[in-house]
C-alpha positions as CSV (number, residue, x, y, z in Angstrom):
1,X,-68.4,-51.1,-22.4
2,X,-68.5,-47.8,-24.8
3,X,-67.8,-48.5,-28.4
4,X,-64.0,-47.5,-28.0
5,X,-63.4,-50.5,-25.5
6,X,-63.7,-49.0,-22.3
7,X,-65.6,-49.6,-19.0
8,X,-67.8,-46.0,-18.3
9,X,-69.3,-47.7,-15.2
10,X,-65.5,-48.9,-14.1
11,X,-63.7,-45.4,-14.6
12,X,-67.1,-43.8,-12.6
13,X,-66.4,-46.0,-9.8
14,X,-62.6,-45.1,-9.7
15,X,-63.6,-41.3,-9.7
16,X,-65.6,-42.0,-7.5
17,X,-63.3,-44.3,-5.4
18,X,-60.2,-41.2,-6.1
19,X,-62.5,-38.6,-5.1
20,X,-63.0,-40.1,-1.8
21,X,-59.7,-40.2,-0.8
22,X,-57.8,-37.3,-2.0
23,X,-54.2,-36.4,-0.6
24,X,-52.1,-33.1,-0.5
25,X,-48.8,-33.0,-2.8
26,X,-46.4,-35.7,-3.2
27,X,-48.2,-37.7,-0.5
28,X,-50.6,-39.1,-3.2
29,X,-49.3,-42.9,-2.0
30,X,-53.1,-43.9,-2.0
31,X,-54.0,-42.5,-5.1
32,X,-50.8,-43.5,-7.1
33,X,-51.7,-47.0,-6.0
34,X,-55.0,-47.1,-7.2
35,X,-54.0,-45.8,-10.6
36,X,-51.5,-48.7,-10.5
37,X,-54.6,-51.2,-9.5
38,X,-56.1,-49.6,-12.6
39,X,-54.0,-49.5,-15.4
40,X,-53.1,-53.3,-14.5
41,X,-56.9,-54.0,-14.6
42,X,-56.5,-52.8,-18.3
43,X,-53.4,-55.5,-18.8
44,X,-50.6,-52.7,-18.5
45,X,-47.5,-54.4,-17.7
46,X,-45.5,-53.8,-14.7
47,X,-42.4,-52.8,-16.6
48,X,-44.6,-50.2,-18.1
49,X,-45.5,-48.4,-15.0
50,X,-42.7,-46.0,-13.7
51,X,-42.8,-44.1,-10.6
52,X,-41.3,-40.6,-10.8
53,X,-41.6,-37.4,-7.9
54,X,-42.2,-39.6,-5.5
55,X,-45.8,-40.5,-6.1
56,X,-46.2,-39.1,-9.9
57,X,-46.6,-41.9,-12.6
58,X,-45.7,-42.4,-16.2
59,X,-46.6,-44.7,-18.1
60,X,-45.1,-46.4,-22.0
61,X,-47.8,-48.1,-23.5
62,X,-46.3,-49.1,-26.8
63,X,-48.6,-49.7,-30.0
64,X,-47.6,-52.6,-32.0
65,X,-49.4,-52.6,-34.8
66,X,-48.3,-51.9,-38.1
67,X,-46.1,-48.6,-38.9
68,X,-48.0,-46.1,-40.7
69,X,-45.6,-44.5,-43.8
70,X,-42.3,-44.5,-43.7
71,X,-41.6,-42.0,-41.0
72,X,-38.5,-42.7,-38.9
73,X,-38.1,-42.2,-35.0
74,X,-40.2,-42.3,-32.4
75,X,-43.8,-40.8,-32.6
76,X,-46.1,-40.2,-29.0
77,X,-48.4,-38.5,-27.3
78,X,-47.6,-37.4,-23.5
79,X,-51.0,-37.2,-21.6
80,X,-50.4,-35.5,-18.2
81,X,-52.7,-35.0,-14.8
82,X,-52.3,-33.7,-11.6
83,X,-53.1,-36.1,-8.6
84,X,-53.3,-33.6,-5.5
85,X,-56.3,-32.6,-3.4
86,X,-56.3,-29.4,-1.7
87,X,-56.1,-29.0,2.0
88,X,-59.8,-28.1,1.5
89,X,-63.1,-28.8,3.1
90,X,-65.6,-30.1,1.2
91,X,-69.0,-29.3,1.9
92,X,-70.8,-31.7,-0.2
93,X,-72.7,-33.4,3.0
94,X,-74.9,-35.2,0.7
95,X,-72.8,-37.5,-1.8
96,X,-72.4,-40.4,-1.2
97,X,-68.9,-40.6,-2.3
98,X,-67.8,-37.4,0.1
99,X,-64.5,-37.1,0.9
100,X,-63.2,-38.9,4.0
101,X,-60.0,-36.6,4.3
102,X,-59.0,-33.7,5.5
103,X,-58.3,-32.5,1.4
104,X,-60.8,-32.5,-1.6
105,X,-60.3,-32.2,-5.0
106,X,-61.8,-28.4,-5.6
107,X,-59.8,-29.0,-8.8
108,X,-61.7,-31.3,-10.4
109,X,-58.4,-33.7,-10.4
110,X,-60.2,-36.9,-9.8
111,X,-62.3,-36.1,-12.9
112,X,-58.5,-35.6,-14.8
113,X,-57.5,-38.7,-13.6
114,X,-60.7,-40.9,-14.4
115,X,-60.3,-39.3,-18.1
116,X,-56.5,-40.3,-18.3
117,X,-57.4,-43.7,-17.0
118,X,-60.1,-43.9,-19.8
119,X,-57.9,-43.3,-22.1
120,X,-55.1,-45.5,-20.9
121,X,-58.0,-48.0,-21.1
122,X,-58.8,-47.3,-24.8
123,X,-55.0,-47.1,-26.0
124,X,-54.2,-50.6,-24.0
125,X,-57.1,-52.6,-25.7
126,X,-56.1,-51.1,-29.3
127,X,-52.3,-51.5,-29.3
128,X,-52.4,-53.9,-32.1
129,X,-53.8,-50.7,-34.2
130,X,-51.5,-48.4,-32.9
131,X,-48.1,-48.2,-35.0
C-alpha cells in the first residue's frame, strides 16, 4: 500500500498480467475485461463502468465529499489511455512476463493503463474527499 491508498505490487502485476496479453485495435476484449476485473477490485460500481468503441471504457467515479466554494456545475477531470498492442514481435526472450501473442505493446500502453488504474485506485478510496 503507497501512502495515497494504492496497491504498487497489485497494479505491477496487472502490467504485468496486460503486457502479456496484448491485442490489435478494437479487439482488446481481453484487456477491457481485465481493466473491468480491476476497477471492481477497487469497489467501482457496475453502473460506473461504460463500454464505448466496442472495447474502449469510461469510467464516472463520482466524489462525494463536501463541495469546495460555491462553484456551480459540474467539475472533472477526463484521464484517457490507449489499450492496443501492435501487430509487433517482441523480442524480449528473457522476461518472464513476455508476450504470448502475436502483438506487443512497443507503446508502452500497458504502462498507460497500469498508471490509469492506479489512479482509478487512488480516486475510488478518496471519494469521500473529493467534492
Amino acid at each position: 500500500m503507497n501512502k495515497a491508498g494504492g496497491n504498487t505490487d497489485n497494479i505491477i502485476a496487472i502490467r504485468q498480467k496486460l503486457h502479456t496479453h496484448p491485442e490489435g485495435g478494437f479487439k482488446e476484449f481481453r484487456t477491457s475485461q481485465a481493466i473491468i476485473d480491476a476497477l471492481k477490485s477497487f469497489g467501482v460500481k457496475d453502473e460506473a463502468i461504460k463500454k464505448c468503441a466496442i472495447t474502449g471504457l469510461v469510467v464516472d467515479l463520482q466524489g462525494k465529499g463536501p463541495k469546495a466554494g460555491k462553484s456551480e456545475g459540474i467539475n472533472m477531470i477526463a484521464l484517457r489511455a490507449d489499450m492496443d498492442g501492435l501487430p509487433i514481435p517482441e523480442n524480449a526472450t528473457d522476461l518472464p512476463y513476455r508476450t504470448q501473442t502475436d502483438h506487443a505493446h512497443m507503446c508502452g500502453h500497458d504502462g498507460h493503463m497500469a498508471c490509469l488504474l492506479s489512479c482509478a485506485e487512488v480516486v475510488q478510496k478518496n471519494l469521500d474527499k473529493i467534492p
